[in-house]
C-alpha positions as a Markdown table, in Angstrom:
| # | Residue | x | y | z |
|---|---|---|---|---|
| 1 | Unk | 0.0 | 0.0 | 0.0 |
| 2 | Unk | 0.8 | 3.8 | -0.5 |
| 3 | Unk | 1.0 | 6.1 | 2.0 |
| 4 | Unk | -2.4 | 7.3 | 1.3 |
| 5 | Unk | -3.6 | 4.1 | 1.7 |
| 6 | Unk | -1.9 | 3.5 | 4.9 |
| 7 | Unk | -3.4 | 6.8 | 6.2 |
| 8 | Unk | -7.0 | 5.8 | 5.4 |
| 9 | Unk | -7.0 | 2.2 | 6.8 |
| 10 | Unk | -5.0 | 3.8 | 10.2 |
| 11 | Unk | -8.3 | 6.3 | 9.6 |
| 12 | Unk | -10.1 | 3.0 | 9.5 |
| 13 | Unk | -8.6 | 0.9 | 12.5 |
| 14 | Unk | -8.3 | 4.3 | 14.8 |
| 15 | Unk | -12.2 | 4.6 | 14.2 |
| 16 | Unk | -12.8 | 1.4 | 15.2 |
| 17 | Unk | -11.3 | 1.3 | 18.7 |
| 18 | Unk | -13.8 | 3.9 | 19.5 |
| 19 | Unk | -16.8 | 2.2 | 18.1 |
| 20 | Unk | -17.3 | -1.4 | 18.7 |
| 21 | Unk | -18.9 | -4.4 | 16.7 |
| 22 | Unk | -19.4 | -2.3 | 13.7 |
| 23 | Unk | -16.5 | -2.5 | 11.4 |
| 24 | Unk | -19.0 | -2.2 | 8.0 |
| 25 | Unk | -20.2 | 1.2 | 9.6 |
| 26 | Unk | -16.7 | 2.5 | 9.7 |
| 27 | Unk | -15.2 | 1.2 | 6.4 |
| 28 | Unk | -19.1 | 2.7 | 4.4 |
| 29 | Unk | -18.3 | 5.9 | 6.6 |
| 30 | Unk | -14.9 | 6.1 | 5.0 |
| 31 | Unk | -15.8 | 5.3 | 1.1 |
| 32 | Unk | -18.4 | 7.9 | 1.6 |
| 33 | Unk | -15.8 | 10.4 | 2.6 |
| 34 | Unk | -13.5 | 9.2 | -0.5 |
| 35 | Unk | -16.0 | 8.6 | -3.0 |
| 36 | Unk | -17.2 | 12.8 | -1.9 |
| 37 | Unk | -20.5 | 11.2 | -1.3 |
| 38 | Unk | -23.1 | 11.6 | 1.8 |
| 39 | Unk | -23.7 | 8.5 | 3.9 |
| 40 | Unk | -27.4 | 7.7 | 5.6 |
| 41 | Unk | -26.8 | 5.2 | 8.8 |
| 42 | Unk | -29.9 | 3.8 | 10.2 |
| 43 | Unk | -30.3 | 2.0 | 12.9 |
| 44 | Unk | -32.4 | 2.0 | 16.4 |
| 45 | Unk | -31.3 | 4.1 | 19.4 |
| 46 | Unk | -28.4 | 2.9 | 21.1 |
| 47 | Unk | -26.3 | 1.4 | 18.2 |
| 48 | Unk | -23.4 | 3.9 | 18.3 |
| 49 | Unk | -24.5 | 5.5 | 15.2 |
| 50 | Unk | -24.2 | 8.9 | 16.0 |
| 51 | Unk | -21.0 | 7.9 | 18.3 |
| 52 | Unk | -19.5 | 6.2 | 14.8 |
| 53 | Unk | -19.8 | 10.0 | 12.9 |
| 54 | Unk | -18.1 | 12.0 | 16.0 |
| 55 | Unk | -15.3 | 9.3 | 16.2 |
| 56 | Unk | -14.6 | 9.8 | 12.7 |
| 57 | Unk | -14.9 | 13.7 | 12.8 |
| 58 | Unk | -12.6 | 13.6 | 15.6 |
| 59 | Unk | -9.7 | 11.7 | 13.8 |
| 60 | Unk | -10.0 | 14.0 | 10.8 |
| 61 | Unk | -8.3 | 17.7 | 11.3 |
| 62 | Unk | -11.8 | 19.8 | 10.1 |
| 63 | Unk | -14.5 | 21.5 | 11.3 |
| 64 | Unk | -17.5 | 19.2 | 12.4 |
| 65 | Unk | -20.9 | 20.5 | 12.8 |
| 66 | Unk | -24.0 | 18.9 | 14.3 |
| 67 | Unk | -28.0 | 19.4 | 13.6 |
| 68 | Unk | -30.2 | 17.9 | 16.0 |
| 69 | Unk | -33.4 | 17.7 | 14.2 |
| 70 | Unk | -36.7 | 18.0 | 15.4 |
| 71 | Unk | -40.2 | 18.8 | 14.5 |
| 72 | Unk | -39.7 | 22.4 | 15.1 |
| 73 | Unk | -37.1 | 22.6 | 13.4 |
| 74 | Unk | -36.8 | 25.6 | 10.9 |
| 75 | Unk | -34.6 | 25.5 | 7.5 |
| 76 | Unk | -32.5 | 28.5 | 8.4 |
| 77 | Unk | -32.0 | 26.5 | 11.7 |
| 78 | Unk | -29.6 | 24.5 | 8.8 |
| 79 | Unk | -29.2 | 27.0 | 6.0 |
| 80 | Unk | -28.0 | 30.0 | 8.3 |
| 81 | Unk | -30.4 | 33.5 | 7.3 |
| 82 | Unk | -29.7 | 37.3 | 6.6 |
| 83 | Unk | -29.6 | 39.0 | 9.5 |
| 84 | Unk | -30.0 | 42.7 | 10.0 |
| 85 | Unk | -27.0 | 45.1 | 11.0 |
| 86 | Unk | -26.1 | 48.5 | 11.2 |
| 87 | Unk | -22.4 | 49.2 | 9.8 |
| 88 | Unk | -21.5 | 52.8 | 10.3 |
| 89 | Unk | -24.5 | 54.2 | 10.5 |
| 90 | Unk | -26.2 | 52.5 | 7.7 |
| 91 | Unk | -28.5 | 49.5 | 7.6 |
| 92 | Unk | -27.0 | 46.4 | 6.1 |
| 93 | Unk | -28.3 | 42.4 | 5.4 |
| 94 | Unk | -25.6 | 40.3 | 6.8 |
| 95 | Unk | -25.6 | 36.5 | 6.1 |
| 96 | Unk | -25.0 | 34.6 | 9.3 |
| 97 | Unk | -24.0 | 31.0 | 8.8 |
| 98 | Unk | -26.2 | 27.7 | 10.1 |
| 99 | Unk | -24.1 | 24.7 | 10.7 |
| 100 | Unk | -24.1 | 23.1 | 7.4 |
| 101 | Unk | -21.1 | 25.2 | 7.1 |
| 102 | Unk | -18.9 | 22.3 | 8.1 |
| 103 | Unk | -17.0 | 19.6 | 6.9 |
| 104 | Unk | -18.8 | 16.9 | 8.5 |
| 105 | Unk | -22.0 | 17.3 | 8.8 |
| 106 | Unk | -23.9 | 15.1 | 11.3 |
| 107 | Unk | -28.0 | 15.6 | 10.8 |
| 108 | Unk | -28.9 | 13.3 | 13.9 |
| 109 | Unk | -32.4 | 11.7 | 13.4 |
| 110 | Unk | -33.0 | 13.5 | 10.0 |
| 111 | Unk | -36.4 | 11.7 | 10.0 |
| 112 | Unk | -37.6 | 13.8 | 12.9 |
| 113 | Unk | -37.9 | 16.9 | 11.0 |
| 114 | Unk | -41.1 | 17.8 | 8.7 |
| 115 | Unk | -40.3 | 17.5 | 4.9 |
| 116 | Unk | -39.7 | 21.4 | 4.5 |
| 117 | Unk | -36.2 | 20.6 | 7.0 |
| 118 | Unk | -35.4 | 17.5 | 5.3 |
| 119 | Unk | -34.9 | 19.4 | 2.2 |
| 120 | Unk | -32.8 | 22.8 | 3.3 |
| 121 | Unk | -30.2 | 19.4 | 2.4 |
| 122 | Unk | -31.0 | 19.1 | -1.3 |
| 123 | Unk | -29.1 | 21.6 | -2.6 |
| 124 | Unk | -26.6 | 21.1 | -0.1 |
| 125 | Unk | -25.7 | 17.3 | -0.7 |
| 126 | Unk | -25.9 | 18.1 | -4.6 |
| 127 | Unk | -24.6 | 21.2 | -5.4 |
| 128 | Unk | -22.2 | 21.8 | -2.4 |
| 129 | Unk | -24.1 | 25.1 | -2.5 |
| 130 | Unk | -26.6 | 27.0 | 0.0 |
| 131 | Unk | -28.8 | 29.9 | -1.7 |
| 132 | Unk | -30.0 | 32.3 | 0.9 |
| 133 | Unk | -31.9 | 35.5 | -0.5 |
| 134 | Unk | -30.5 | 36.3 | -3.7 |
| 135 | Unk | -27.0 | 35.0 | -2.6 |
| 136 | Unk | -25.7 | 31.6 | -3.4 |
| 137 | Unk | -23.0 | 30.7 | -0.6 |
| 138 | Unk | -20.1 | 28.0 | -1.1 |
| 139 | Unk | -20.1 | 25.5 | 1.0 |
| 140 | Unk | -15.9 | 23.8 | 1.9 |
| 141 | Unk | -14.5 | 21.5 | -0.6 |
| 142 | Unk | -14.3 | 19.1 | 1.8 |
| 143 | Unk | -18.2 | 18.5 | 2.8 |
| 144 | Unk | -20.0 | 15.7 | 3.7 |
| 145 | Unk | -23.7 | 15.0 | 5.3 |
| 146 | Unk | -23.7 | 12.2 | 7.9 |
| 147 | Unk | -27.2 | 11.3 | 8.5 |
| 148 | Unk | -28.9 | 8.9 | 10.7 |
| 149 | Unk | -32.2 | 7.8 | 11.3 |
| 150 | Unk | -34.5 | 5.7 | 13.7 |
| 151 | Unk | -36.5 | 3.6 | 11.5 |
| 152 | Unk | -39.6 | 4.8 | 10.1 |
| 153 | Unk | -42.0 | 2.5 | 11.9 |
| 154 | Unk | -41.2 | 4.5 | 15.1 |
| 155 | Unk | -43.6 | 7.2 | 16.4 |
| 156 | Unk | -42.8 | 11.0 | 15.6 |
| 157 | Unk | -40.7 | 9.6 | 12.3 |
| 158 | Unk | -41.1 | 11.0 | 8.7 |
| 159 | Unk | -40.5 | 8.6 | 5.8 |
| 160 | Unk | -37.6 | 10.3 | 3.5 |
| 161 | Unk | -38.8 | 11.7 | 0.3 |
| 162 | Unk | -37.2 | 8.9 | -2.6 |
| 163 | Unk | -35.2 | 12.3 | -4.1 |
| 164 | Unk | -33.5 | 12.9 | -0.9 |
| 165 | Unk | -32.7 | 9.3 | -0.2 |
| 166 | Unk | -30.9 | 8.7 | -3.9 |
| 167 | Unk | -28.9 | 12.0 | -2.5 |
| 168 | Unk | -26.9 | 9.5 | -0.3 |
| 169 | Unk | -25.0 | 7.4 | -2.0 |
| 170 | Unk | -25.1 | 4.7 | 0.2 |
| 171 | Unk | -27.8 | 3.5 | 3.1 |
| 172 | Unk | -25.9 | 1.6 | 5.9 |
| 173 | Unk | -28.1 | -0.7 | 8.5 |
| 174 | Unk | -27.0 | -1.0 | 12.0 |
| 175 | Unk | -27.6 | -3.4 | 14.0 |
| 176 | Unk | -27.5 | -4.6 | 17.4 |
| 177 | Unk | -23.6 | -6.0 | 18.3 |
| 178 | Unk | -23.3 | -9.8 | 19.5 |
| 179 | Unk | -22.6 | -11.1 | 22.8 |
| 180 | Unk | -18.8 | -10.2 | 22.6 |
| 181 | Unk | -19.1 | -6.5 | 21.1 |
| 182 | Unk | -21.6 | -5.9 | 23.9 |
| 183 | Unk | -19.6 | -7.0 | 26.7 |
| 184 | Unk | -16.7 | -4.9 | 25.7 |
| 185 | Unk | -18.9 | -2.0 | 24.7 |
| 186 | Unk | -19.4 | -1.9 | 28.6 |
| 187 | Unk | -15.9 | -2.5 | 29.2 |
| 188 | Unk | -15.0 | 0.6 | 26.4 |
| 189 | Unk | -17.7 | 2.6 | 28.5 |
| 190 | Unk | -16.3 | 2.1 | 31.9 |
| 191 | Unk | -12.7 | 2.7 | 30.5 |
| 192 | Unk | -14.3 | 5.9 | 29.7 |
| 193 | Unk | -15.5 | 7.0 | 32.8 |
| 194 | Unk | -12.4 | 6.7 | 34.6 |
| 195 | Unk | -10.5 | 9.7 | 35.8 |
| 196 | Unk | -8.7 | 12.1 | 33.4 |
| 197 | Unk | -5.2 | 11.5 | 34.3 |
| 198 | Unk | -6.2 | 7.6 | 33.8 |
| 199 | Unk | -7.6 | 8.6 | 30.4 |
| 200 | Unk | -4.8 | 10.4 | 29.4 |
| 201 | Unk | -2.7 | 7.4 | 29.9 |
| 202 | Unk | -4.9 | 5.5 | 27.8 |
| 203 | Unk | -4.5 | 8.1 | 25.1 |
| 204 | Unk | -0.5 | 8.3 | 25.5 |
| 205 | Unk | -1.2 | 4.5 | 24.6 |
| 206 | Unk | -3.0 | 4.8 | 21.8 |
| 207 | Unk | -0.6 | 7.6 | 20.4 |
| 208 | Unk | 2.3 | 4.9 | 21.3 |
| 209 | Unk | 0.3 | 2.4 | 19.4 |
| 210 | Unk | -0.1 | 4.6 | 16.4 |
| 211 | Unk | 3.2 | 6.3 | 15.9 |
| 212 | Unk | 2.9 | 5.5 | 12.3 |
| 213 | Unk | 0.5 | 8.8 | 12.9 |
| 214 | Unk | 2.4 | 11.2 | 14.2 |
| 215 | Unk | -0.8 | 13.5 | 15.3 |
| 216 | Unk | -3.4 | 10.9 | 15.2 |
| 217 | Unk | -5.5 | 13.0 | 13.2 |
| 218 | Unk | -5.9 | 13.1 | 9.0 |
| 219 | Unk | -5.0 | 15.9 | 7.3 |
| 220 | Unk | -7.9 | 16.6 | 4.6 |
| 221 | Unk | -5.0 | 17.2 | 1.8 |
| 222 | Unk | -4.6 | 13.3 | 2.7 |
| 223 | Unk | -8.3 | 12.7 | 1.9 |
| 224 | Unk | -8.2 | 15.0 | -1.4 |
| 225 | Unk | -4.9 | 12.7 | -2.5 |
| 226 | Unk | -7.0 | 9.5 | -2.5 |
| 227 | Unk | -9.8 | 11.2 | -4.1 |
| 228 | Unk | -7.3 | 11.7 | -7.1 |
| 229 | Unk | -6.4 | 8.2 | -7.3 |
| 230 | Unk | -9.8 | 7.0 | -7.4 |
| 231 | Unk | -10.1 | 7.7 | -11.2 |
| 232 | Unk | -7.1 | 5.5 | -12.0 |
| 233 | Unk | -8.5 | 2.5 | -10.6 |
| 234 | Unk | -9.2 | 0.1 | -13.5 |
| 235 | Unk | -12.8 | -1.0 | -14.5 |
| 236 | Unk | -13.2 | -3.8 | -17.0 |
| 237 | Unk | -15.9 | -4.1 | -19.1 |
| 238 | Unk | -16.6 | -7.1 | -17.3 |
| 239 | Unk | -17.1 | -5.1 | -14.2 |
| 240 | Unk | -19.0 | -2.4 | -15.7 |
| 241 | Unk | -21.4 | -5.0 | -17.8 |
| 242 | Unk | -21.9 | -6.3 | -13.6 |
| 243 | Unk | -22.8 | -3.1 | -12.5 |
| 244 | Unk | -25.3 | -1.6 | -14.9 |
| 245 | Unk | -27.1 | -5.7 | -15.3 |
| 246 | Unk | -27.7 | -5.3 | -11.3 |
| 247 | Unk | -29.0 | -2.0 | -11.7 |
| 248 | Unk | -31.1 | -2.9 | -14.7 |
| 249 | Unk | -32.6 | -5.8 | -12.9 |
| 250 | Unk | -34.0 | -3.1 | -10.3 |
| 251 | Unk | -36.0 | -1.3 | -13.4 |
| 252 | Unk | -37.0 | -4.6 | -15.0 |
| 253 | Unk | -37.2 | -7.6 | -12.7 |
| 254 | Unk | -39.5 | -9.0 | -15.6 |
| 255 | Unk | -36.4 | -10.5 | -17.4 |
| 256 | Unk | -35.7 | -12.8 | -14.2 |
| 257 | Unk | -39.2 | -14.4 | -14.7 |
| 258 | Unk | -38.2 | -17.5 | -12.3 |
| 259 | Unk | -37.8 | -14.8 | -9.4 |
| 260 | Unk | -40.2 | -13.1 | -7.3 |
| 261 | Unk | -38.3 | -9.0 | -8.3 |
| 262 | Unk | -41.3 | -8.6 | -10.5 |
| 263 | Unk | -43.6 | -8.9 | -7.3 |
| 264 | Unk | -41.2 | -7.4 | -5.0 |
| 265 | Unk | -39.9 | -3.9 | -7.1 |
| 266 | Unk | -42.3 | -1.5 | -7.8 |
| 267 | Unk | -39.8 | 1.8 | -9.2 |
| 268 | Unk | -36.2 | 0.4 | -9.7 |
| 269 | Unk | -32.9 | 2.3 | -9.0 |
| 270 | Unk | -31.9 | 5.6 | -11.3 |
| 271 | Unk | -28.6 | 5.9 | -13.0 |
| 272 | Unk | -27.2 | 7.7 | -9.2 |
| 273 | Unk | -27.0 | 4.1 | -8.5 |
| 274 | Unk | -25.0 | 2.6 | -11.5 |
| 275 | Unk | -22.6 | 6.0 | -10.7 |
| 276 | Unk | -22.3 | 5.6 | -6.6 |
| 277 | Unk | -22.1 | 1.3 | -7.2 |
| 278 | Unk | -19.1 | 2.1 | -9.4 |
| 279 | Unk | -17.5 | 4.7 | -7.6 |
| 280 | Unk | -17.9 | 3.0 | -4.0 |
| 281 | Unk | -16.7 | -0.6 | -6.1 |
| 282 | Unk | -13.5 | 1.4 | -7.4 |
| 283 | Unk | -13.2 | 3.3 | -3.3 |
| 284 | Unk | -13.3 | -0.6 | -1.9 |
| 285 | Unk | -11.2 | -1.9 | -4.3 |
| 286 | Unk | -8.4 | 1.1 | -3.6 |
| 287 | Unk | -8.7 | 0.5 | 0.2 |
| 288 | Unk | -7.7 | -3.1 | 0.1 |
| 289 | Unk | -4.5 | -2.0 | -2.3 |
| 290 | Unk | -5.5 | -3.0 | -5.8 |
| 291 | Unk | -5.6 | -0.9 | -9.3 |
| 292 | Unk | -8.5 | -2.6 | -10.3 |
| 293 | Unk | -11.8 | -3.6 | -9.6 |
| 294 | Unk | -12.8 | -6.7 | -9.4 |
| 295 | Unk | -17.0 | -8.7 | -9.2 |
| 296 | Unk | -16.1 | -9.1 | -5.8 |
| 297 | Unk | -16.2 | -5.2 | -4.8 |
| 298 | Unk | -18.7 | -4.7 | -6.6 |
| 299 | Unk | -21.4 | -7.1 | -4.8 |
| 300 | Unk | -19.5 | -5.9 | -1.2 |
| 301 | Unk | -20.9 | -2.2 | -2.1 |
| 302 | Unk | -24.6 | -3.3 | -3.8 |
| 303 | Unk | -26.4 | -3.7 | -0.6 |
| 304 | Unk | -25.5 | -0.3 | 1.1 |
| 305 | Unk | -25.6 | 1.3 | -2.6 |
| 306 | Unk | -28.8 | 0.2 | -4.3 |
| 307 | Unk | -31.2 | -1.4 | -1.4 |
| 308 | Unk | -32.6 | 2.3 | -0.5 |
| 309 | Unk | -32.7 | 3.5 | -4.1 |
| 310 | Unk | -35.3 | 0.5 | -4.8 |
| 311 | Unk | -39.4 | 1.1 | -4.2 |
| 312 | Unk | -40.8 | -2.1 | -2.8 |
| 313 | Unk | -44.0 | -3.0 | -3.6 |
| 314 | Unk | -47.5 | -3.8 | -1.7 |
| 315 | Unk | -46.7 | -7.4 | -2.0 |
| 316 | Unk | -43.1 | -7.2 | -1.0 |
| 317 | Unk | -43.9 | -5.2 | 2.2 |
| 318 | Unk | -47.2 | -7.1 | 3.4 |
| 319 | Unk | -44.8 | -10.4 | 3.3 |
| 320 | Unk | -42.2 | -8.8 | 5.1 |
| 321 | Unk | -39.9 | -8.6 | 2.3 |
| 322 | Unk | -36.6 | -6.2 | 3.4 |
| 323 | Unk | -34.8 | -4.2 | 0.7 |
| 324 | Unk | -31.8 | -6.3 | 2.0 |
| 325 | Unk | -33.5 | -9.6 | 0.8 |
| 326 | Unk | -34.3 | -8.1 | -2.8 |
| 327 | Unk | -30.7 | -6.9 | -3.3 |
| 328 | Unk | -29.7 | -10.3 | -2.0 |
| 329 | Unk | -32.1 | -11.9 | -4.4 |
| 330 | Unk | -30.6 | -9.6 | -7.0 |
| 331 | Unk | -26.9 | -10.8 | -6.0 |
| 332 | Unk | -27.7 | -14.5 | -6.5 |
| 333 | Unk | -29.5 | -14.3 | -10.2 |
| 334 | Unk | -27.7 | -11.4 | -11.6 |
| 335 | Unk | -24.7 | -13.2 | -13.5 |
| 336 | Unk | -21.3 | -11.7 | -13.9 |
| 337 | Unk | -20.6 | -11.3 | -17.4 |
């Protein structure tokens, strides 16, 4: 491996002593971030979701900013507004900031807000642009949106609108951790609590155990460096044939007639999910050292790429159906090649 590559995976494992049991939550969090993408994590409370974003945020050296969202919750809450001044005597419209001014971004519980919140985003996620007035304002060039969300079935929830959700280019599920990640989650916790001298000993540790890392923390020029090398990373038609046939197979189940995706998949995945499957494919691929992608990357990305960009239908959801099991279902008739 390169150095960049070296600094992203230390990114990686650094990330992961801080959050336990959920090593795909960490890696999507990190593709998202090299692929210049936004990340969705859902999960129910309690599954370190929110404690996965700050751990990361804290490792990188930018500005992180954090949106609580609630149901009255206004748009310039996000956006930042034009606020009114007096500047020598004269009466001036000065644009105060909100907190998507960051680098990361964490909108906790984005599905608590009303529609009219959830959308102050759009433009933010897609154009790396907030317009305010008559002013358009620049967001940094290193921004991204870390969302999470309870599950919709839970009281005081609103389902995301289907544009907003194919904004993020991937949808990560977390889960409860097994018997061993739970037990030392408590043991992480109660190394936590202990006093700060204790703590700091635990951090000269850590710094010990990481002197690869001189600071501990990524520099974002590190972050724009693997961005670069991202386009070098060699598709094969092969690959690419894989990639669009899986997304096709979303917009017409109807050539898999031996399957139930015709029952299942009511409005398949738009072309953001042939782009995000082959740019998070290519972001795998680079992380685990290779110049090329191979079948293999490509079906490790398709569930957190394409499962929310896929509209199940009445059938699908009265039986139970998950958007994991169609993608999974997708996985094992689609053929490579």
């Amino acid at each position: 491996m390169n150095p960049t590559q070296q600094a992203m995976n230390d990114l990686i494992a650094q990330t992961e002593r801080s959050v336990i049991g959920q090593s795909h939550v960490v890696q999507a969090l990190v593709i998202g971030l090299l692929t210049n993408g936004h990340v969705l994590l859902e999960g129910l409370p309690g599954t370190a979701k929110t404690r996965s974003v700050k751990s990361l945020a804290n490792l990188l050296d930018t500005q992180f900013g954090r949106i609580q969202f609630t149901p009255d919750l206004l748009p310039s809450d996000v956006t930042g507004t034009e606020v009114y001044q007096e500047v020598d005597g004269k009466p001036q419209l000065h644009f105060q900031a909100g907190p998507i001014f960051n680098n990361i971004v964490l909108a906790d519980e984005v599905n608590r807000a009303p529609a009219k919140v959830q959308a102050a985003l759009l433009e933010a996620m897609a154009e790396g642009t907030i317009t305010v007035g008559n002013e358009t304002h620049a967001l940094p060039p290193l921004f991204m949106v870390l969302a999470t969300q309870n599950p919709v079935e839970q009281e005081g929830t609103y389902p995301l609108p289907e544009a907003q959700m194919d904004r993020f280019i991937m949808k990560v599920t977390v889960d409860y951790p097994d018997d061993s990640a739970e037990r030392d989650i408590v043991r992480l916790v109660r190394n936590e609590e202990r006093s700060e001298e204790r703590h700091a000993e635990h951090e000269e540790k850590l710094t010990r155990d990481t002197q690869h890392d001189e600071h501990r923390h990524i520099n974002p020029e590190v972050v724009f460096a693997a961005r670069r090398a991202l386009p070098d990373i060699a598709v094969s038609d092969l690959v690419e044939n894989y990639i669009v046939a899986l997304v096709m197979a979303t917009r017409h189940p109807d050539r898999y007639p031996d399957t139930d995706l015709s029952r299942w998949i009511e409005i398949g995945a738009s072309p953001r999910a042939s782009i995000a499957l082959d740019k998070c494919a290519r972001a795998y691929a680079w992380l685990q050292g290779r110049d090329h992608v191979l079948p293999d990357d490509v079906r490790a990305m398709a569930s957190m790429v394409l499962g929310h960009r896929i509209s199940l239908s009445y059938d699908a959801l009265a039986e139970g159906v998950t958007h994991q099991a169609v993608v999974n279902a997708l996985l094992d008739h689609v053929q490579i090649g």
